[in-house]
Structure formats: C-alpha cells, structure tokens
C-alpha angles and dihedrals in degrees: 000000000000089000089051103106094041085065089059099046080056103057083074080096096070091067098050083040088060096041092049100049081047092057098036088052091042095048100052086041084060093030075057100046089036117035093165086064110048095103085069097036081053091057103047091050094050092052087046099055096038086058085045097050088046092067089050095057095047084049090058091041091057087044099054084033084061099050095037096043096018083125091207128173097269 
C-alpha cells in the first residue's frame, strides 16, 4: 500500500505511449499521401516523440522519486 502512490505516478506512461502509437500512425499515413515531403514529415515526428517521451520519463522519475523519498512512517 506504501508504493501506492509511485504506481500512479507511473501510469503517466500510458498517455506518451498513446501519443506516440497516434503520430507514428499519422505520419506514415502523410509520408503515404506526400513522399516529396517525408524529410520534413520525418522531422516533425522525431521532435514530437522525443517531447512525448519526455513526459514518460518524468512520469517514471516521479514514480521512482515517490518509492525512494515517499518519507512514510516506517
């Protein structure tokens, strides 16, 4: 029960994990409809995963941050 609040810090992951499969799906769609511009549609995508996947790694952090620092009565 006293990790209880570092698995749902972690759950933060879900959210970046969805973005991330929706971008991925959107970009090869346009990458499909648009060839000439894939460079750019490359890009895009890799600045906006590497923003997603920011949030998922603060969301661990915060996670590990709750278990290691929780200061429980213990």
């Amino acid at each position: 029960m006293e990790n209880l609040g570092a698995g749902l810090a972690a759950l933060g992951v879900i959210g970046p994990g969805i973005g991330i499969g929706i971008l991925t799906g959107m970009s090869t769609s346009a990458i499909g409809r648009n060839p000439d511009a894939a460079a750019q549609i490359r890009a895009t995508f890799i600045i906006g995963a590497a923003f997603a996947e920011g949030l998922g790694v603060l969301a661990v952090v915060v996670g590990i941050l709750a278990i290691f620092l929780g200061g429980g009565q213990g």
